[in-house]
C-alpha positions as CSV (number, residue, x, y, z in Angstrom):
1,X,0.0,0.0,0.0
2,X,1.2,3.1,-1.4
3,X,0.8,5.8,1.8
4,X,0.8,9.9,0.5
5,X,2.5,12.2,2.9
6,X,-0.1,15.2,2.4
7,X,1.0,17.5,5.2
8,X,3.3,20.0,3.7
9,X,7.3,19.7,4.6
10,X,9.7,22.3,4.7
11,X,11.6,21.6,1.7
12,X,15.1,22.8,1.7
13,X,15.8,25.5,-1.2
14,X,17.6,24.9,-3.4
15,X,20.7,27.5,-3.6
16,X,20.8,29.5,-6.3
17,X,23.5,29.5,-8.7
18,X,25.3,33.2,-9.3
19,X,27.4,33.4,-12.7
20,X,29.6,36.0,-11.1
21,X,30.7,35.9,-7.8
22,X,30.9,39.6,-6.1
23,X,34.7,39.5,-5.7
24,X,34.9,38.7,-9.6
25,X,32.5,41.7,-10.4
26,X,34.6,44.0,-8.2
27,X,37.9,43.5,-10.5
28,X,35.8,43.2,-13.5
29,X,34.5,46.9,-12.7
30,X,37.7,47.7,-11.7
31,X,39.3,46.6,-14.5
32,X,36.7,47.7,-16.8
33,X,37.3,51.6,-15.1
34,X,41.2,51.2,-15.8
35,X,41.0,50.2,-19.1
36,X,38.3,53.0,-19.6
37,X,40.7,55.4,-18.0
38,X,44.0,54.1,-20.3
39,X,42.2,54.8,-23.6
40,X,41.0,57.6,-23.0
41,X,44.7,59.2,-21.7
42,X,45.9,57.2,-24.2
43,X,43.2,59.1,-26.7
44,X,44.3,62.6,-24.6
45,X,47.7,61.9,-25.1
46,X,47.8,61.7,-29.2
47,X,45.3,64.7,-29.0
48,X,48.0,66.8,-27.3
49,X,50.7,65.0,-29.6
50,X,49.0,66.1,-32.8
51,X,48.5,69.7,-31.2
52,X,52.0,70.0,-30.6
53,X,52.8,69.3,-34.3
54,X,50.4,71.4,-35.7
55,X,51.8,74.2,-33.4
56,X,55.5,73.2,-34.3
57,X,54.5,73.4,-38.0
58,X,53.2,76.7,-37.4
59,X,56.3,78.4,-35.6
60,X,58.5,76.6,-38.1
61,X,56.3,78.7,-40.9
62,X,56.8,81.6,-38.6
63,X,60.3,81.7,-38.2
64,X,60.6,81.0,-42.1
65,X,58.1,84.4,-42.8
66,X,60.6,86.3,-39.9
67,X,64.1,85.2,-42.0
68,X,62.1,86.1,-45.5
69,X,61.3,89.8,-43.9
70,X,64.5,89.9,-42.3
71,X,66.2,89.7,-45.6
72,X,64.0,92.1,-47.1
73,X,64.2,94.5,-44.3
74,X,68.5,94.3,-44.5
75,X,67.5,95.3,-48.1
76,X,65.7,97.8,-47.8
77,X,68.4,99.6,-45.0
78,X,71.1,98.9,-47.6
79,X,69.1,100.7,-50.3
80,X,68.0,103.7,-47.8
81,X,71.7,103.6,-46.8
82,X,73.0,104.2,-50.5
83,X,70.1,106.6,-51.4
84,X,71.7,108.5,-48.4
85,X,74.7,108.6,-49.4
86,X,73.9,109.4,-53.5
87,X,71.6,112.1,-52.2
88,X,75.1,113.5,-49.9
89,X,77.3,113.1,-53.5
90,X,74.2,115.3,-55.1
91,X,74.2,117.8,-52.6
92,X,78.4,117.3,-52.8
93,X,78.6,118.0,-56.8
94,X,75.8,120.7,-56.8
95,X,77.9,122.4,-54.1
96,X,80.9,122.2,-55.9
97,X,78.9,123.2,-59.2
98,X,77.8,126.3,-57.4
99,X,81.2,127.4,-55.9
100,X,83.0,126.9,-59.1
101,X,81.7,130.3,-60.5
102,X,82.4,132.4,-57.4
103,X,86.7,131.7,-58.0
104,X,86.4,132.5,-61.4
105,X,84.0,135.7,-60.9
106,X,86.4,136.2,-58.0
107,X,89.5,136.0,-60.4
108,X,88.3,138.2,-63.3
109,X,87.0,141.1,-61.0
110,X,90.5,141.1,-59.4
111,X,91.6,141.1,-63.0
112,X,89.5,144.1,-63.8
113,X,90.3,145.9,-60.6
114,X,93.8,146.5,-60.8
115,X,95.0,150.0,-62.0
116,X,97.1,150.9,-64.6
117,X,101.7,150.0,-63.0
118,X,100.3,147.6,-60.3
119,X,101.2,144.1,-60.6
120,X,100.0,141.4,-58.1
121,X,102.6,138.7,-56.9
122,X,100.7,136.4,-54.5
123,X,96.9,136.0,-53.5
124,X,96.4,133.2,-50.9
125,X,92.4,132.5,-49.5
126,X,92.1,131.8,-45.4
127,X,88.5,130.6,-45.1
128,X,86.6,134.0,-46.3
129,X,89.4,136.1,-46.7
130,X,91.8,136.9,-49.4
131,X,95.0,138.3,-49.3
132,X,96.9,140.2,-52.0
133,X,100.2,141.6,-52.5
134,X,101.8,143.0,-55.1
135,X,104.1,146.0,-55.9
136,X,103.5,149.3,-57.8
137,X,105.2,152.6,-58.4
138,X,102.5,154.8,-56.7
139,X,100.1,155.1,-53.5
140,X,97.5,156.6,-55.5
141,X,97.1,153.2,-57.6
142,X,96.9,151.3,-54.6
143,X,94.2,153.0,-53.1
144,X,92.2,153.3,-56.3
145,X,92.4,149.2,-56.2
146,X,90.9,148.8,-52.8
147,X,88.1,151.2,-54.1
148,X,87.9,149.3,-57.4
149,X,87.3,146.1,-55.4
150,X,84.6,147.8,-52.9
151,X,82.9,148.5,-55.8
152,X,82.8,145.1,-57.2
153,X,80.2,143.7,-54.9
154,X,82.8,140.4,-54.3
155,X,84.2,141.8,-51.4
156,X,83.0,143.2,-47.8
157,X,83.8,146.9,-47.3
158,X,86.3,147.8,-45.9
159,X,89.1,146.3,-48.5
160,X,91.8,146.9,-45.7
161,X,95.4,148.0,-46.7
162,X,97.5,145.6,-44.5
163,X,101.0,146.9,-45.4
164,X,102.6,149.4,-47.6
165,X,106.7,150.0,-48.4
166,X,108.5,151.8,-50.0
167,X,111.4,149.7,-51.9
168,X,114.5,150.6,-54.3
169,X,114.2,148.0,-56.9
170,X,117.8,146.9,-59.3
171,X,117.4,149.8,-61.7
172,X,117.7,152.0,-58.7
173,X,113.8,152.6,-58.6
174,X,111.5,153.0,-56.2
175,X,108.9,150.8,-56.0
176,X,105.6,150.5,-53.3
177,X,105.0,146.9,-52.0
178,X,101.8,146.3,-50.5
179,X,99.4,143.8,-49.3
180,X,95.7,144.1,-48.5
181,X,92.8,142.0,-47.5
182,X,89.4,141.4,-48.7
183,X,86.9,139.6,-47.6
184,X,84.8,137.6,-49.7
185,X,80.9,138.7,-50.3
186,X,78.0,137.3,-51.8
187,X,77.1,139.4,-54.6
188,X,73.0,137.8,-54.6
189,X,73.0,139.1,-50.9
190,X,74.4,142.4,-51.5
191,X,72.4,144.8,-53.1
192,X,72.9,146.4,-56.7
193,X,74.3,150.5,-55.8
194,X,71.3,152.3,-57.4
195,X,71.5,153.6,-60.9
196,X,72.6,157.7,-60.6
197,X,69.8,159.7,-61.0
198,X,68.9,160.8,-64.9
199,X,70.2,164.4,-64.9
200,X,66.3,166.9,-65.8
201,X,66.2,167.9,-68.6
202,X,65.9,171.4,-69.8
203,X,62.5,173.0,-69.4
């Protein structure tokens, strides 16, 4: 006889069965938050990497532009250096262009000063001054020279007489050495002597 035990019994549960034990999960996470964290330095790292050659590229470009204007600048201070200094040989030449008339004016209205028996032996130039000395056989010529050279408009007034004496020459003849000096004038700053007034005519 088969006999049914109908009273309910306390049955012992079963245990249940875990895939992943909670030490395992804890270095899975753990691992899982490492690896996480290497890729993504890893990912930070080449960032900054390819930042740093793009900003290398760009200072070598840079520099390159700085050398190219360099050289053009060193050119441009060589060519404002001889501009400077062909402008200074302009001035130079149209200097000398101007003063090359003023000796020769200078020269001829000496020329055309001197009075009849006077003879000039040495003229000699100390910055704005001239001197002159010559000989002749009379004081009246020599002053008529220093008026003829007032009157050129070359030379300042007073023409001064520096020295005058009275010498016996060979033949036995006397003779007046003198020196005087004169100093030079511009003739554009000096004013033209008026024209003498036209004399009335007769009424």
């Amino acid at each position: 006889m088969i006999r049914i035990n109908l009273l309910p019994v306390a049955r012992e549960r079963a245990p249940q069965r875990v895939l992943v034990p909670a030490a395992h999960r804890v270095t899975i996470a753990a691992t899982l938050i490492l690896l996480a964290t290497t890729v993504f330095i890893g990912w930070w790292f080449w960032s900054l990497q390819q930042q740093s050659q793009g900003l290398d590229q760009e200072i070598a470009r840079v520099e390159e532009e700085t050398r190219q204007i360099q050289s053009v600048l060193e050119q441009v201070r060589k060519f404002e250096a001889q501009k400077t200094v062909l402008q200074q040989r302009v001035s130079l030449i149209e200097q000398l262009r101007k003063g090359q008339a003023a000796p020769v004016h200078l020269l001829d209205e000496i020329s055309r000063s001197l009075p009849e028996r006077l003879w000039l032996n040495e003229l000699s130039q100390t910055g704005s001054e001239f001197t002159m000395s010559g000989v002749t056989d009379s004081l009246t010529a020599v002053s008529d020279f220093v008026a003829n050279l007032e009157n050129t408009r070359w030379f300042q007034k007073p023409v001064e007489i520096l020295d005058s004496q009275v010498q016996t020459d060979s033949t036995g003849a006397d003779l007046i050495k003198f020196q005087v000096k004169a100093a030079f004038a511009d003739p554009a700053s000096v004013p033209a002597p008026a024209a003498p007034p036209a004399s009335a005519t007769a009424q």
